[in-house]
C-alpha positions in Angstrom: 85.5 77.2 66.4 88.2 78.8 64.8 88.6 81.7 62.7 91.5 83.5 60.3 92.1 87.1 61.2 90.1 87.5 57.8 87.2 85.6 58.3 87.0 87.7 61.7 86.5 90.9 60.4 84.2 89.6 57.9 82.2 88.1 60.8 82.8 91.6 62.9 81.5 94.0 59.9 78.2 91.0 59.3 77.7 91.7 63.1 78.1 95.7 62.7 75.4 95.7 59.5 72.9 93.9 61.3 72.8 95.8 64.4 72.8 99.2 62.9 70.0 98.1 60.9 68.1 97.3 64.3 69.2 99.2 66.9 70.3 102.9 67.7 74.1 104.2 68.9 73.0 106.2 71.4 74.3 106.0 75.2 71.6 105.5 77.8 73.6 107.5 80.4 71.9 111.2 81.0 74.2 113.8 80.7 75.2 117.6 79.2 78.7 118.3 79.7 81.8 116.3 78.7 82.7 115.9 82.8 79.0 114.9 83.6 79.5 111.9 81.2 83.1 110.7 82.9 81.0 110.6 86.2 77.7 109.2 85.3 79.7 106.4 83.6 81.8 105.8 87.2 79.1 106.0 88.9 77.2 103.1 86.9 80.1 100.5 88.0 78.1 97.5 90.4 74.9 100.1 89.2 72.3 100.5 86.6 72.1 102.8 84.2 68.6 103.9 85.2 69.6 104.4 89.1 72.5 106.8 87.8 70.3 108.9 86.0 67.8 108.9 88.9 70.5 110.6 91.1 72.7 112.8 88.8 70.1 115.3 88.1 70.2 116.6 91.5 74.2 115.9 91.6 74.7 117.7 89.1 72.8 120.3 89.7 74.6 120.7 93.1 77.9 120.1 91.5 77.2 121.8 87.9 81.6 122.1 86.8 84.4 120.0 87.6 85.4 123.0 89.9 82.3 122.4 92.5 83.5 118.8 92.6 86.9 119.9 93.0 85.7 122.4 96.5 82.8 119.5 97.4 82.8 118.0 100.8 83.3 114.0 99.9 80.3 113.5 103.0 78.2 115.8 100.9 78.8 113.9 98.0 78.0 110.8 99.2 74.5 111.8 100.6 73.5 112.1 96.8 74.9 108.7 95.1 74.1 106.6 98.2 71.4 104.5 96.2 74.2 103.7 93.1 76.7 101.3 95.5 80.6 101.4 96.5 79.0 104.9 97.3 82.0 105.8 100.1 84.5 105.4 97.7 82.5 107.1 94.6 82.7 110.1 96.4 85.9 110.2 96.9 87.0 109.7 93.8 84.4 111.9 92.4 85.9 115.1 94.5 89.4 113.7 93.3 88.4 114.1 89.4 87.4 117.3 90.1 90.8 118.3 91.8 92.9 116.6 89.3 90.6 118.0 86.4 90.7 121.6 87.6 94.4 121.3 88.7 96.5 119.1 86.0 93.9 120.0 83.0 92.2 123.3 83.1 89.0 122.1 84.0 88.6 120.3 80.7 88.3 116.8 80.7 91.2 115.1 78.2 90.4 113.7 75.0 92.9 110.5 75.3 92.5 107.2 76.8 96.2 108.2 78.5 95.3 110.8 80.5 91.8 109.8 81.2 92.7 106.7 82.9 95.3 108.5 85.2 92.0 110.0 87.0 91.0 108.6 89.8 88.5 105.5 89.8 88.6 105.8 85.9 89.5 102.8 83.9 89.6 102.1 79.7 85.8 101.3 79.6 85.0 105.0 80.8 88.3 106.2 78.8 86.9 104.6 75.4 83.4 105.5 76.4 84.2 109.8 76.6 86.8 109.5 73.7 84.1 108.2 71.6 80.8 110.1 72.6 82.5 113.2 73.7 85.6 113.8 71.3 83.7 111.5 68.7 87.5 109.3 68.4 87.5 105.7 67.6 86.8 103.5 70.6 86.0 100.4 71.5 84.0 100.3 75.1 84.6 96.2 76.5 82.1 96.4 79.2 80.1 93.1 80.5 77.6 93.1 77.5 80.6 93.5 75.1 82.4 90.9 76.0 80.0 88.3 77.0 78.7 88.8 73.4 81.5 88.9 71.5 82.5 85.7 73.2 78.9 84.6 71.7 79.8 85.4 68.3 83.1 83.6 68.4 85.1 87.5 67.7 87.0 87.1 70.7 88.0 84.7 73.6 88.4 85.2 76.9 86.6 87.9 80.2 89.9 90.0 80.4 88.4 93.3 79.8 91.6 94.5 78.2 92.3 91.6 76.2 89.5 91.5 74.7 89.5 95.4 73.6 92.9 95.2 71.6 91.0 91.4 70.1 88.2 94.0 68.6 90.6 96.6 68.0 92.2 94.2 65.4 88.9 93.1 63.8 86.0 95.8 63.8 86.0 98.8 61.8 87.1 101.2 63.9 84.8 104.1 62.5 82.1 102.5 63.8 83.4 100.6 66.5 81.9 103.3 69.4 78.5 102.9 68.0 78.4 98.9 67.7 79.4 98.6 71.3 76.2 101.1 71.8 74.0 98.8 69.9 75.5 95.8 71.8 73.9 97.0 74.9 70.7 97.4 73.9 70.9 94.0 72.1 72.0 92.7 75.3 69.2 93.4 77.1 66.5 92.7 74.8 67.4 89.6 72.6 71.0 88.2 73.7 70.0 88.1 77.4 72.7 86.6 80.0 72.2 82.8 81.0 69.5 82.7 77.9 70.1 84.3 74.7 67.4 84.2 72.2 69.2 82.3 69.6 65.8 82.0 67.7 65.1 85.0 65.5 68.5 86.6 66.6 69.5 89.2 63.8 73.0 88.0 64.2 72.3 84.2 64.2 73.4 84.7 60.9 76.9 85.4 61.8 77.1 83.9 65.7 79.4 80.7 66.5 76.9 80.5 69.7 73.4 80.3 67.5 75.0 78.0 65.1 76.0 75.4 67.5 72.8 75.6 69.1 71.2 74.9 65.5 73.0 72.4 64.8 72.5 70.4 68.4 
């Protein structure tokens, strides 16, 4: 189904309305400190969001600055995020942000998708994700749920993570952008489920290429 550039963002800001009505912007990653989120968020690659916060209580209370990362053994590291996958080379690059943090940045963790991405193991999802919660900048976070969804609703095409970022760039509003992919997770997990969305009392059936082609069949 095609769409005009217009009828997109009226389709995006449809799709924004109805899930601030029903669900909350809030990310379900644990953390307190601006560095705690970059990790948490690296760590949940190939990993739930529940198994990360099961483990970076202790981590971080081993680990509590970027600096204790910085000075960590990487064996010692590992022994704590074994459970969250790709654990070997989390480590790693967990002691490398803390290096590169501490060395190149003054132990604060940069507010631009530029910089952030030039740390090790960190890509744009984890860049939009601390440039929106932390430094509250608009930011659009194209993980799995974002994308498959927004494939759904006929706002973007394609599973390049990129491409589709600078597709919702052009279309959302961009003040709000941060909290709708938020909401998108939560919807993803409780009505727009992978392999068998419930198109049936969807609150953006309304506005979803996917629902109305499964209405109309």
């Amino acid at each position: 189904m095609k769409h005009t550039i217009e009828e997109l963002r009226a389709k995006a800001l449809q799709a924004v309305d109805a899930l601030e009505a029903v669900y909350p912007a809030k990310c379900s990653l644990e953390y307190e400190k601006p560095h705690e989120l970059l990790i948490a968020v690296w760590l949940s690659a190939q990993c739930t969001d529940a198994r990360v916060n099961m483990v970076t209580g202790d981590l971080f209370a081993a680990y509590p600055t970027p600096q204790a990362f910085a000075e960590a053994k990487v064996e010692d590291v590992e022994e704590y995020i074994k459970s969250c996958g790709l654990y070997k080379t989390k480590a790693k690059d967990l002691v490398g942000i803390g290096k590169m943090l501490v060395e190149e940045y003054g132990g604060i963790v940069p507010d631009t998708i530029e910089e952030l991405v030039k740390l090790p193991g960190v890509g744009r999802k984890t860049a939009n994700l601390v440039v929106g919660d932390i430094y509250g900048k608009p930011a659009v976070v194209c993980d799995t749920h974002c994308i498959r969804i927004t494939n759904l609703l006929g706002l973007t095409v394609g599973k390049d993570p990129l491409k589709v970022e600078m597709q919702l760039r052009e279309i959302l509003p961009m003040d709000r952008a941060n909290d709708f992919c938020h909401r998108l997770v939560l919807f993803g997990r409780d009505t727009c489920v992978a392999r068998r969305p419930k198109c049936e009392g969807c609150p953006l059936a309304h506005c979803c290429d996917h629902a109305q082609e499964q209405k109309s069949k």
